[in-house]
The first five atom37 places (N, CA, C, CB, O) and aatype in JSON, in Angstrom:
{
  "aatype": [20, 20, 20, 20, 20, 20, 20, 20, 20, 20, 20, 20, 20, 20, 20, 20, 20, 20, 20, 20, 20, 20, 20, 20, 20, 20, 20, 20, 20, 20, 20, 20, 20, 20, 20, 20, 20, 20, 20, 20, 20, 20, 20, 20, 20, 20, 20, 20, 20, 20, 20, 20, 20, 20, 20, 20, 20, 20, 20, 20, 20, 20, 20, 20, 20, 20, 20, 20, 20, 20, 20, 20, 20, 20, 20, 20, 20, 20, 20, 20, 20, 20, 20, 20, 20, 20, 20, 20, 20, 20, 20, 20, 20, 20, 20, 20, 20, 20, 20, 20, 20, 20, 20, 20, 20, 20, 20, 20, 20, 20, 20, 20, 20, 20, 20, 20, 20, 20, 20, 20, 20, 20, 20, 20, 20, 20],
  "atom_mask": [
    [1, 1, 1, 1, 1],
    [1, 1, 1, 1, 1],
    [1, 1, 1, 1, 1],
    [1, 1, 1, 1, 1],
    [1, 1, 1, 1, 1],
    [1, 1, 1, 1, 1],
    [1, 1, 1, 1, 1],
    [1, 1, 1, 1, 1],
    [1, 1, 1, 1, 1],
    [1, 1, 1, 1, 1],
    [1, 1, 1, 1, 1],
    [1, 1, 1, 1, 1],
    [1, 1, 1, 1, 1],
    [1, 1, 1, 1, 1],
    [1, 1, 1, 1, 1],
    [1, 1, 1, 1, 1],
    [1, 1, 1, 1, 1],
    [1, 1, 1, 1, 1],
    [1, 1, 1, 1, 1],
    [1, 1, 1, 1, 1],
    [1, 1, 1, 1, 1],
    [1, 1, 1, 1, 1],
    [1, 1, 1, 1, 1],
    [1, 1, 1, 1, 1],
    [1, 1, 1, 1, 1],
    [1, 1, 1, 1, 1],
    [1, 1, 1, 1, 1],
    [1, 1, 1, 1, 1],
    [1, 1, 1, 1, 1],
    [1, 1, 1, 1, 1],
    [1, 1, 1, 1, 1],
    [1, 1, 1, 1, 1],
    [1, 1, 1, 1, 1],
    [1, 1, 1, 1, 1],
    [1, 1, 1, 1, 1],
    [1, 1, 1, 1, 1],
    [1, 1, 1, 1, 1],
    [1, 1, 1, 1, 1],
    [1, 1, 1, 1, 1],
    [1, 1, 1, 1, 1],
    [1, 1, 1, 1, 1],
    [1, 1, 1, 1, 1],
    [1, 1, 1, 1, 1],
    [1, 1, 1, 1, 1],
    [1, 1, 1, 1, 1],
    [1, 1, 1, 1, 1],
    [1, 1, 1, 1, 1],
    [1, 1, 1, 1, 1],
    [1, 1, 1, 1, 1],
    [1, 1, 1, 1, 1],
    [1, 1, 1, 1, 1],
    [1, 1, 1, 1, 1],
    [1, 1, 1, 1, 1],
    [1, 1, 1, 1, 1],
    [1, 1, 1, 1, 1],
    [1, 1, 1, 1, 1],
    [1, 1, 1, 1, 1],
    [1, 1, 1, 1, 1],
    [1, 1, 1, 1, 1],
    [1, 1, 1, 1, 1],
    [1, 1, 1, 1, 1],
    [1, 1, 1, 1, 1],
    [1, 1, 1, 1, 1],
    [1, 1, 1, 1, 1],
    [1, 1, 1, 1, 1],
    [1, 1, 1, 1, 1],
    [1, 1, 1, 1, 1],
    [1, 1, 1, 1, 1],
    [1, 1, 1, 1, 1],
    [1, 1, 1, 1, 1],
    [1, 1, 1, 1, 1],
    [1, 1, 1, 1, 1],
    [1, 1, 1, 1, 1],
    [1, 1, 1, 1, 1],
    [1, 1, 1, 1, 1],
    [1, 1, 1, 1, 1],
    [1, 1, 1, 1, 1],
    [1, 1, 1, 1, 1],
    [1, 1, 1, 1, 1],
    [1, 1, 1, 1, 1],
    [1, 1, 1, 1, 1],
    [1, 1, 1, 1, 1],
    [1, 1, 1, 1, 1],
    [1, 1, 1, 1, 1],
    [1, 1, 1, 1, 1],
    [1, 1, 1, 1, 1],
    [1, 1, 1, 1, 1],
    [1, 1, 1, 1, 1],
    [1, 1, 1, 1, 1],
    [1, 1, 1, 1, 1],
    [1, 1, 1, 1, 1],
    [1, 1, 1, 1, 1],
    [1, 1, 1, 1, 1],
    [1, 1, 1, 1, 1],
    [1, 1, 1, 1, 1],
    [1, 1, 1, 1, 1],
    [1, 1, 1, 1, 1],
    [1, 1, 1, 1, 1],
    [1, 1, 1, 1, 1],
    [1, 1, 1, 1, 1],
    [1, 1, 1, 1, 1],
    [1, 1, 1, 1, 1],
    [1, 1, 1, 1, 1],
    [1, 1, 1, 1, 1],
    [1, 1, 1, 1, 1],
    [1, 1, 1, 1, 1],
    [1, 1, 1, 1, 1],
    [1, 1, 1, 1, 1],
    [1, 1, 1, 1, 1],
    [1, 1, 1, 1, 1],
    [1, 1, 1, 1, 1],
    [1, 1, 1, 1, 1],
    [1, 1, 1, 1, 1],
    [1, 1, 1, 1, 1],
    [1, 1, 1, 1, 1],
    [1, 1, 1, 1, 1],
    [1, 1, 1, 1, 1],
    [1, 1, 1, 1, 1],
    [1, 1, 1, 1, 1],
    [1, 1, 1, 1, 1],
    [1, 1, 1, 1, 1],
    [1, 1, 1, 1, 1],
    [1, 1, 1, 1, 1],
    [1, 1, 1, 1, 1],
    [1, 1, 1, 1, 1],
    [1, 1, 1, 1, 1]
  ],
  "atom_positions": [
    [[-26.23, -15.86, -15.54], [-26.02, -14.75, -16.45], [-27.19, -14.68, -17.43], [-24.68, -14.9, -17.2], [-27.72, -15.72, -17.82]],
    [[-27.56, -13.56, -17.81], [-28.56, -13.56, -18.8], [-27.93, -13.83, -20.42], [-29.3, -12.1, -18.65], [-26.77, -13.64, -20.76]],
    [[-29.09, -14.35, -21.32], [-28.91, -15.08, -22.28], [-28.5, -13.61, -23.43], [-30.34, -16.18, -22.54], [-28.38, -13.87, -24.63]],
    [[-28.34, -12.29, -22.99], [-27.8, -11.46, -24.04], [-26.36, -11.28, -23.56], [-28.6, -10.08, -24.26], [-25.49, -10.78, -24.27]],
    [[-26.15, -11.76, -22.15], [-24.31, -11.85, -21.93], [-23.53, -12.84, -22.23], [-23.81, -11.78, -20.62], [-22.32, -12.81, -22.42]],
    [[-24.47, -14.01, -22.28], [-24.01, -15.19, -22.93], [-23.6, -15.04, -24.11], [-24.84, -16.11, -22.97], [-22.52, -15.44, -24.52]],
    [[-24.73, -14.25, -24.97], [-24.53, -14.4, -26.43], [-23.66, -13.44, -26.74], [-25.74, -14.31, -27.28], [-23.66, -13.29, -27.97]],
    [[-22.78, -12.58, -26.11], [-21.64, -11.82, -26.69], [-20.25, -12.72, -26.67], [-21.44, -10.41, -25.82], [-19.3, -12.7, -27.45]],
    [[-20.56, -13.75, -25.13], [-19.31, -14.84, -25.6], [-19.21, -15.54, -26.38], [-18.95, -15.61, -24.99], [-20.03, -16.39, -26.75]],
    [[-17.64, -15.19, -26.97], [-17.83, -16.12, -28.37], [-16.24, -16.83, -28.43], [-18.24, -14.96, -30.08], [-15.71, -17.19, -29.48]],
    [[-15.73, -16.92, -27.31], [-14.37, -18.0, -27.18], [-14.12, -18.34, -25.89], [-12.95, -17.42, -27.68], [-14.29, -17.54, -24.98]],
    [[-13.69, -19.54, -25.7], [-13.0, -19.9, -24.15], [-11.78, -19.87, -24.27], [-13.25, -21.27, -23.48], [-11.26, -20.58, -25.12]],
    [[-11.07, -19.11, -23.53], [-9.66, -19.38, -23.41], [-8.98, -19.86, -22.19], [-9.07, -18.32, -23.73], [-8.99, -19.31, -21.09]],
    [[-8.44, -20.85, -22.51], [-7.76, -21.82, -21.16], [-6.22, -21.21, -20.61], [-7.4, -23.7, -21.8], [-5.62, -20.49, -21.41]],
    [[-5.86, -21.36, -19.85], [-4.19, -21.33, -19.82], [-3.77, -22.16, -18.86], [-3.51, -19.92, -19.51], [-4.43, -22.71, -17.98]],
    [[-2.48, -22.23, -19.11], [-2.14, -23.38, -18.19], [-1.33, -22.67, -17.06], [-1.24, -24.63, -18.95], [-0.86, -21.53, -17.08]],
    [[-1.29, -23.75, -15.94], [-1.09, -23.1, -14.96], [0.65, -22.66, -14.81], [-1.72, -23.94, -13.89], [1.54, -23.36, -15.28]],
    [[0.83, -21.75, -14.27], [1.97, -21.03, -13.91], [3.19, -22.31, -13.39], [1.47, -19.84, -12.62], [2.96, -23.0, -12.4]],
    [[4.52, -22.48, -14.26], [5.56, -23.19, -13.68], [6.15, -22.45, -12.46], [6.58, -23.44, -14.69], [5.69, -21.44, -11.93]],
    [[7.23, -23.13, -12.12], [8.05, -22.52, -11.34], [8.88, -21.44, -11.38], [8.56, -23.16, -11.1], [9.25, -20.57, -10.59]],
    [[9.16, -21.85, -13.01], [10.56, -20.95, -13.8], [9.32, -19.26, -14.12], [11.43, -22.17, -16.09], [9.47, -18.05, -13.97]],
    [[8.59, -19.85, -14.44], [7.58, -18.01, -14.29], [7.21, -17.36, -13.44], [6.35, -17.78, -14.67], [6.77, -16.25, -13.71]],
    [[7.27, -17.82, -12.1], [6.88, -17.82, -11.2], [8.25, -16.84, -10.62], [6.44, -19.2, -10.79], [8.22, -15.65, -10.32]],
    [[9.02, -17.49, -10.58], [10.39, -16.82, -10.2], [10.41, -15.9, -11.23], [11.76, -17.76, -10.16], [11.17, -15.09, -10.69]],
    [[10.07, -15.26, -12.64], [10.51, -14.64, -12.84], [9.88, -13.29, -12.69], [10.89, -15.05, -13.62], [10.4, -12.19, -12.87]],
    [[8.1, -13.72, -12.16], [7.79, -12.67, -11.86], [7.86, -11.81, -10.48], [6.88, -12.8, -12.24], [7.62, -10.62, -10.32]],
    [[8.42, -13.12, -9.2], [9.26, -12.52, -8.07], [10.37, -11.68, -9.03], [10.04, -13.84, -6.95], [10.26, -10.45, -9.0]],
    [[11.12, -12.11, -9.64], [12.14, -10.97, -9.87], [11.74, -9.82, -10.48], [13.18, -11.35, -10.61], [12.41, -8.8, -10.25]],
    [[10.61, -9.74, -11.34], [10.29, -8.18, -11.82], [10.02, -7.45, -10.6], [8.93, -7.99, -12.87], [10.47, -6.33, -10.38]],
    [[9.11, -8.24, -9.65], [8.43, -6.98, -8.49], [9.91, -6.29, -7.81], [7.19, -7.9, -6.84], [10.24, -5.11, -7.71]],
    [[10.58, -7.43, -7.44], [12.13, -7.66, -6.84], [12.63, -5.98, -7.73], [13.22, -9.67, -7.61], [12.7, -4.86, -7.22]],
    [[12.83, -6.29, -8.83], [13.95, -4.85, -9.41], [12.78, -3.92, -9.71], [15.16, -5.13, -11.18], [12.91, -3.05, -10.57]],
    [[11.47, -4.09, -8.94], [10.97, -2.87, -9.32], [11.19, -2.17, -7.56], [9.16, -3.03, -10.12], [10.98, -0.97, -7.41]],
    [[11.5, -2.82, -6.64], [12.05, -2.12, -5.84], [12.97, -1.57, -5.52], [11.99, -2.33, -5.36], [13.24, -0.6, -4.82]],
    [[13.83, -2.78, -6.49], [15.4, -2.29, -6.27], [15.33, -0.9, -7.09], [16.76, -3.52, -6.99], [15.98, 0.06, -6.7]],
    [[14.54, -0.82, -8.21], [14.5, 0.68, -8.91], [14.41, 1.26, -7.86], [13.38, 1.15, -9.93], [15.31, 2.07, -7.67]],
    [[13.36, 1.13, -6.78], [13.07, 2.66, -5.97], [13.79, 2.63, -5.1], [11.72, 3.05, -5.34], [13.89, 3.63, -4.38]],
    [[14.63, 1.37, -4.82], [15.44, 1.92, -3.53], [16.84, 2.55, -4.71], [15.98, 0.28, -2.01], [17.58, 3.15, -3.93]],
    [[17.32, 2.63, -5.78], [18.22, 2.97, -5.92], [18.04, 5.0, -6.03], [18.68, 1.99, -7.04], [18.97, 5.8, -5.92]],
    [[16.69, 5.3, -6.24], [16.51, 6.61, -6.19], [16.75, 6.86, -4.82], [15.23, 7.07, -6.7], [17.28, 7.92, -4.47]],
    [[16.47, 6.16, -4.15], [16.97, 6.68, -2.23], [18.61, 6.39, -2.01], [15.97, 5.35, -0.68], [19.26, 6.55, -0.97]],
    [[19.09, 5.89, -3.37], [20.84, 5.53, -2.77], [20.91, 4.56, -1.75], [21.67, 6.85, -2.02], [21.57, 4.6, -0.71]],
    [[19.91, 3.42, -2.31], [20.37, 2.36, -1.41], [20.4, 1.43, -2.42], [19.5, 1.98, -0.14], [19.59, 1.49, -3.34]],
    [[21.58, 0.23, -2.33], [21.88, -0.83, -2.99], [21.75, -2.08, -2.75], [22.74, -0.75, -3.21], [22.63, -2.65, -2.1]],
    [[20.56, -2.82, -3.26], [20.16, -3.87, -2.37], [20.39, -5.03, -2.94], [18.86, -3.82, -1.96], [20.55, -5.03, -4.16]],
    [[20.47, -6.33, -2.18], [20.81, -7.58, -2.81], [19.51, -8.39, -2.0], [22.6, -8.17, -2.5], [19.34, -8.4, -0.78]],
    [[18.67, -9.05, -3.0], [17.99, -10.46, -2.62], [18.72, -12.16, -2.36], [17.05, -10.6, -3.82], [19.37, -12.9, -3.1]],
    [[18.35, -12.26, -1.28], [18.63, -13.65, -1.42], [17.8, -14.75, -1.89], [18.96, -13.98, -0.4], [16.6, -14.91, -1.69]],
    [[18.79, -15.69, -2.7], [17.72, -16.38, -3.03], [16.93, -17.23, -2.35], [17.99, -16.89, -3.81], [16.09, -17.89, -2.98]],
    [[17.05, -17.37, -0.92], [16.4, -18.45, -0.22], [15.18, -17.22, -0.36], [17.11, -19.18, 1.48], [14.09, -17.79, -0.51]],
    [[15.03, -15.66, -0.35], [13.92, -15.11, -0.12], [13.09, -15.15, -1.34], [14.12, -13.88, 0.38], [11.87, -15.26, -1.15]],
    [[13.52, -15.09, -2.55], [13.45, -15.09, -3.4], [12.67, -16.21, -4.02], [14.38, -14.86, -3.58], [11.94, -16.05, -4.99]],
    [[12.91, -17.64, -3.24], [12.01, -18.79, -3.09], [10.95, -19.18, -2.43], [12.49, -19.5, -2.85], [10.13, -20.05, -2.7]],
    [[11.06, -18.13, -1.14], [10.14, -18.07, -0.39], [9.35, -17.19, -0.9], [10.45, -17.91, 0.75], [8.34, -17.74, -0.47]],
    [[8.91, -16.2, -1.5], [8.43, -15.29, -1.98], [7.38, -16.14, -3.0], [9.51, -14.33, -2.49], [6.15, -16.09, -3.04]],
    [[8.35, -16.96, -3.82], [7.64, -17.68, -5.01], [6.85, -18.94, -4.64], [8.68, -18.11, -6.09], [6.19, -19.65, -5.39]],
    [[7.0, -19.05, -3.62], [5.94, -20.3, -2.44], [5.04, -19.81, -2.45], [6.15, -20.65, -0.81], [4.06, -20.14, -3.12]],
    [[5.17, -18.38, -1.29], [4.13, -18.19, -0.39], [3.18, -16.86, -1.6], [4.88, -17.57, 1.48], [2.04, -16.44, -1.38]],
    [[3.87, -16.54, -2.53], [3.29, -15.49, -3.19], [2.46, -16.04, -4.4], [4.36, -14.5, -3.61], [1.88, -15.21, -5.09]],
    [[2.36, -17.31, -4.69], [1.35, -17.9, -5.59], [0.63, -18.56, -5.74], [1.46, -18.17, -6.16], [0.93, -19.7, -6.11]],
    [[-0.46, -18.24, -5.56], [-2.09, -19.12, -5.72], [-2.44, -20.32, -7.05], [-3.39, -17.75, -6.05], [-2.17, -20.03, -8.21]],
    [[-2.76, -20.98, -6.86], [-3.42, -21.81, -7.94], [-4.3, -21.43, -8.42], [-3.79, -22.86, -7.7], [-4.31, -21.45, -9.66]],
    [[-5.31, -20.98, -7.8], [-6.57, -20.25, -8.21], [-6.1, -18.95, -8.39], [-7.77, -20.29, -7.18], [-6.41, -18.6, -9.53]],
    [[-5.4, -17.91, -7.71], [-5.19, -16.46, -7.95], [-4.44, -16.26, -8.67], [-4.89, -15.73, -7.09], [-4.47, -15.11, -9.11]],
    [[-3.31, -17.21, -9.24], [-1.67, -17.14, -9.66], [-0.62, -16.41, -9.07], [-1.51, -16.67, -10.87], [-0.16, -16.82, -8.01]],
    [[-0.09, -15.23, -9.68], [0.58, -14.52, -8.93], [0.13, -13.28, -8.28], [1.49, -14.34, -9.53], [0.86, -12.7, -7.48]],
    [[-1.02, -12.85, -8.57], [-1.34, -11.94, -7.77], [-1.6, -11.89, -6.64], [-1.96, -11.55, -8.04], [-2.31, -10.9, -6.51]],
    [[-1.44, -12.42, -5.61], [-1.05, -12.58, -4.13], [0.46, -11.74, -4.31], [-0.94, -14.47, -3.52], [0.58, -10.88, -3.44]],
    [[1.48, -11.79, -5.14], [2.59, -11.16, -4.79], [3.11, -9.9, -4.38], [3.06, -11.34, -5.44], [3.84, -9.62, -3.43]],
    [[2.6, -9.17, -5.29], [2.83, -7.9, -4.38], [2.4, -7.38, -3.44], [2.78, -7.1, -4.77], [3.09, -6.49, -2.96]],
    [[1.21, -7.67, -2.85], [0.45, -7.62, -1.14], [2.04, -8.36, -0.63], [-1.6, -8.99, -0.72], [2.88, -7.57, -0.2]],
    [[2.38, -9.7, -0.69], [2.97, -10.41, 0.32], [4.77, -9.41, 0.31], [2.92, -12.42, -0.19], [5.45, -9.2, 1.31]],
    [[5.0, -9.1, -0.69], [6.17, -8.14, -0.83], [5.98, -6.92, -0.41], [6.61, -7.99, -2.08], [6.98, -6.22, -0.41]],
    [[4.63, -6.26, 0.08], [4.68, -5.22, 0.56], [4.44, -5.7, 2.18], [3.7, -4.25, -0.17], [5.06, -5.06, 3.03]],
    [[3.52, -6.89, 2.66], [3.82, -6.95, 3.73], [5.1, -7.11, 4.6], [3.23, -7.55, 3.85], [5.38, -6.62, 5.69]],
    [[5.98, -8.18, 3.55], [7.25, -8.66, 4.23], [7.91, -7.69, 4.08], [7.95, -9.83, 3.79], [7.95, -6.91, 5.03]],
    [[8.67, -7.38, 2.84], [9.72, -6.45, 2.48], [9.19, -4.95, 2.77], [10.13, -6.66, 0.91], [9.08, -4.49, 3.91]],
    [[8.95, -4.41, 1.85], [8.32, -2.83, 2.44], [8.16, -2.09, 3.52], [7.3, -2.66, 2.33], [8.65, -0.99, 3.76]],
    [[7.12, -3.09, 4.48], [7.26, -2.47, 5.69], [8.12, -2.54, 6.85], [6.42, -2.6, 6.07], [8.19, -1.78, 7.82]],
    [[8.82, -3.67, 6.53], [10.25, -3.75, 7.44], [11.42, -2.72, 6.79], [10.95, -5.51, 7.41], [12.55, -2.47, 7.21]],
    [[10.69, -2.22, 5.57], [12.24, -1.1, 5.08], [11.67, 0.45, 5.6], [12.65, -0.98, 2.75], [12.43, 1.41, 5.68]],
    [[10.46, 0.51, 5.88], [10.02, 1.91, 5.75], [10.4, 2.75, 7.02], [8.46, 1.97, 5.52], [10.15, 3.95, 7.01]],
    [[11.06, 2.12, 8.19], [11.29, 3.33, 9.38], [13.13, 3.08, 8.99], [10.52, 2.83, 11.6], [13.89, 3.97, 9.37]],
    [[13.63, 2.07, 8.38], [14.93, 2.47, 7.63], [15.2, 3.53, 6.81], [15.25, 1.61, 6.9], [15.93, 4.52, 6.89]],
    [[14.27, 3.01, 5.85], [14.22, 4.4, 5.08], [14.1, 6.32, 5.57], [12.99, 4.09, 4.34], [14.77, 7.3, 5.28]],
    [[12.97, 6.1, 6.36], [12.49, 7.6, 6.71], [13.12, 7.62, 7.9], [10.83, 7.99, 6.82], [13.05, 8.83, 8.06]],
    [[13.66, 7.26, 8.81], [14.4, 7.13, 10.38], [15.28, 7.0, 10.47], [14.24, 6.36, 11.21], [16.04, 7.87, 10.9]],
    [[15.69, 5.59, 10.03], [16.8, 4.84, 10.21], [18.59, 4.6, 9.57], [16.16, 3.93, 10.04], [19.23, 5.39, 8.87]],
    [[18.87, 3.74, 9.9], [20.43, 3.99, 9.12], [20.13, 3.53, 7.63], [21.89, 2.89, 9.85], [20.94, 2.76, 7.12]],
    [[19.02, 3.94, 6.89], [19.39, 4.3, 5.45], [18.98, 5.64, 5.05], [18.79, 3.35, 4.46], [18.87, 5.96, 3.87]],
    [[18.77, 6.41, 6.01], [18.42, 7.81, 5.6], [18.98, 8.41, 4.41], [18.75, 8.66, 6.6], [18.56, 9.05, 3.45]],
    [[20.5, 7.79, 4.98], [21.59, 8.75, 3.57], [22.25, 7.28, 2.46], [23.68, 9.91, 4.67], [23.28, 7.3, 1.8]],
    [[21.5, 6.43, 2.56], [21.52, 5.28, 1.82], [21.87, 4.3, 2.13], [21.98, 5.31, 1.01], [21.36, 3.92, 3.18]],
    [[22.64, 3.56, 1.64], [23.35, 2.03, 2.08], [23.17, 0.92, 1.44], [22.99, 1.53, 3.3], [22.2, 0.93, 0.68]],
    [[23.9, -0.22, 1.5], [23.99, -1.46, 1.02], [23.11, -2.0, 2.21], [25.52, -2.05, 0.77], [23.05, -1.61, 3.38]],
    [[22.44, -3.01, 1.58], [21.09, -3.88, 2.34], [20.97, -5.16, 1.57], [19.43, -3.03, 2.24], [20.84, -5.34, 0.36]],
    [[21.02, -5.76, 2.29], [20.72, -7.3, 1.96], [19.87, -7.93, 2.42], [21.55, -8.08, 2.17], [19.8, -7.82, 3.65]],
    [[18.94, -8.77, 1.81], [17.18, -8.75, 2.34], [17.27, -10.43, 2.35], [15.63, -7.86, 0.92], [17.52, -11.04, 1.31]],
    [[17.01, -11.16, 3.72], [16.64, -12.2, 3.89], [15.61, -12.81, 5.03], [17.63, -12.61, 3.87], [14.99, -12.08, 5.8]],
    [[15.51, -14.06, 5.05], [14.86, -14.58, 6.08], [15.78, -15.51, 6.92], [13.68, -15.23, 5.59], [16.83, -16.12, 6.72]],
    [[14.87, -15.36, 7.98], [15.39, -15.52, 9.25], [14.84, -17.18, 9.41], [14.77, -14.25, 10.43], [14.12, -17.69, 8.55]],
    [[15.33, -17.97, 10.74], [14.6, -19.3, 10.75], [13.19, -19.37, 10.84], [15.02, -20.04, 11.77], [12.55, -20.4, 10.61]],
    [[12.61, -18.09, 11.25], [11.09, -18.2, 11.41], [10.34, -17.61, 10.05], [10.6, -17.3, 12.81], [9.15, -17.39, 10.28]],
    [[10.69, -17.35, 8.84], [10.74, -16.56, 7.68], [10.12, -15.32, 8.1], [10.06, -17.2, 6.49], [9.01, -14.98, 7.69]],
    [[10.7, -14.74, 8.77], [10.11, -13.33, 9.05], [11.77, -12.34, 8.27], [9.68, -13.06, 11.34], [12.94, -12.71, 8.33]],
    [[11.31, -11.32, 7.74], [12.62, -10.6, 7.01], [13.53, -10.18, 7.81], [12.34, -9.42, 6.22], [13.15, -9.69, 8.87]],
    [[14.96, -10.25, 7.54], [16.32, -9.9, 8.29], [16.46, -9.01, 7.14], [17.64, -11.15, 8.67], [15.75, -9.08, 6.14]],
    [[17.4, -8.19, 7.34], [17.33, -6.75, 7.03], [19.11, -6.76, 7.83], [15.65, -5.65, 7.92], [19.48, -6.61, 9.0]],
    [[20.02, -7.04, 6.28], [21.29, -6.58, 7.23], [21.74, -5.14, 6.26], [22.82, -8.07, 7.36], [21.61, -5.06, 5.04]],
    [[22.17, -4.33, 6.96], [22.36, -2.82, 6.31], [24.0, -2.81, 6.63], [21.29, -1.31, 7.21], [24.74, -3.39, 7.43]],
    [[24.12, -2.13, 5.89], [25.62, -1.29, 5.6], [25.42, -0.18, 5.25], [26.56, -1.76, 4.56], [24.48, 0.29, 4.61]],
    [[26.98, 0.66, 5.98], [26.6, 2.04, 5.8], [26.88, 2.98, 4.02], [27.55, 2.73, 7.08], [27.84, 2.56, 3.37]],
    [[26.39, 3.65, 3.67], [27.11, 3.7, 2.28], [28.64, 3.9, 1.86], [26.54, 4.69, 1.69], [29.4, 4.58, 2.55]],
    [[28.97, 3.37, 0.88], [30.47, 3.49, 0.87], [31.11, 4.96, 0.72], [30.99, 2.63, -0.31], [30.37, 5.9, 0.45]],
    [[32.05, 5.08, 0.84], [32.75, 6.24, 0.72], [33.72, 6.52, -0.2], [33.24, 6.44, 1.69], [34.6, 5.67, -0.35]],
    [[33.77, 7.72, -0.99], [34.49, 7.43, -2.43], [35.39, 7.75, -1.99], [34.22, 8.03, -3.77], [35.5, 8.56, -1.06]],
    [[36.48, 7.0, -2.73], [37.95, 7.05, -2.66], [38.37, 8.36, -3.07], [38.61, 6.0, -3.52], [39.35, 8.81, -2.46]],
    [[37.85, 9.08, -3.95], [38.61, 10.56, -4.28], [37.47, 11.74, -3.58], [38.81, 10.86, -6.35], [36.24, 11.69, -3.6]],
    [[38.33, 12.75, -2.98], [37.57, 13.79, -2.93], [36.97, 14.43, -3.5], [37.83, 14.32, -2.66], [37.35, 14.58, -4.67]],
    [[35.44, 15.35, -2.96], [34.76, 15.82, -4.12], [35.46, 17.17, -4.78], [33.26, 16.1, -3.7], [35.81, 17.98, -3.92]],
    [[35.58, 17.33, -5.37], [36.18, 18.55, -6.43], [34.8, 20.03, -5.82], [35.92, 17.81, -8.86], [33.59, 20.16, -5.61]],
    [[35.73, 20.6, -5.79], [34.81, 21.98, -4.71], [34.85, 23.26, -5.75], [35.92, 22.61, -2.83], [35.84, 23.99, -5.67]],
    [[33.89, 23.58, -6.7], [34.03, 24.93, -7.46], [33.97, 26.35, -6.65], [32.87, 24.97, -8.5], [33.44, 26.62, -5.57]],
    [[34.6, 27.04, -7.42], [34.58, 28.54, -6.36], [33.75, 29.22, -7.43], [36.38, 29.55, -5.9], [33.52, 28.72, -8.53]],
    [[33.43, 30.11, -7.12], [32.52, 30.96, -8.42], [33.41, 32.35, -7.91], [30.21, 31.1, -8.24], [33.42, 32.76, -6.75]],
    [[33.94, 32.8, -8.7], [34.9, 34.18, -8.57], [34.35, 35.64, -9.26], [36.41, 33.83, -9.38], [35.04, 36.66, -9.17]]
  ]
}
């Protein structure tokens, strides 16, 4: 670096490295920032926590920290939801429960959406 970029630094700041307990909690922000978007599609989803651990394994660097995570949540999760979403049996929504399988590749168990107990109330315009 040249000695006029040097001379604008004027602090080191250290941090320490990422626990476990932060680690998980930033799997869970990305986590309900999907569950936000799947709830605009009317789907209701549950994480498991074995994925939820796996996520916080394979989604954090020592050197990178957590930014490996959302690439690895869009590879795993995302694209195993996206021909559900636009194709498949969540077109008109559903309960989904997001795990791994013995090979940690994502299982994807769906339900169909529930059905309300009261009928919808039908206006006439007269």
């Amino acid at each position: 670096f040249t000695p006029e970029f040097r001379n604008r630094l004027d602090a080191i700041v250290s941090f320490r490295a990422l626990d476990e307990d932060i680690i998980m909690r930033v799997v869970d922000k990305f986590l309900l920032q999907l569950e936000g978007q799947l709830a605009e599609k009317k789907v209701e989803v549950t994480f498991t926590d074995n994925l939820r651990k796996h996520l916080a394994k394979k989604g954090f660097d020592p050197l990178m920290g957590a930014r490996p995570m959302q690439r690895l949540i869009q590879d795993m999760i995302r694209r195993a939801l996206a021909d559900e979403l636009l194709f498949g049996r969540l077109v008109d929504g559903g309960r989904l429960t997001v795990d791994l399988d013995d090979k940690d590749a994502v299982q994807l168990d769906i339900q169909p959406p529930r059905k309300s107990d009261k009928p919808r109330a039908e206006t006439t315009v007269v």
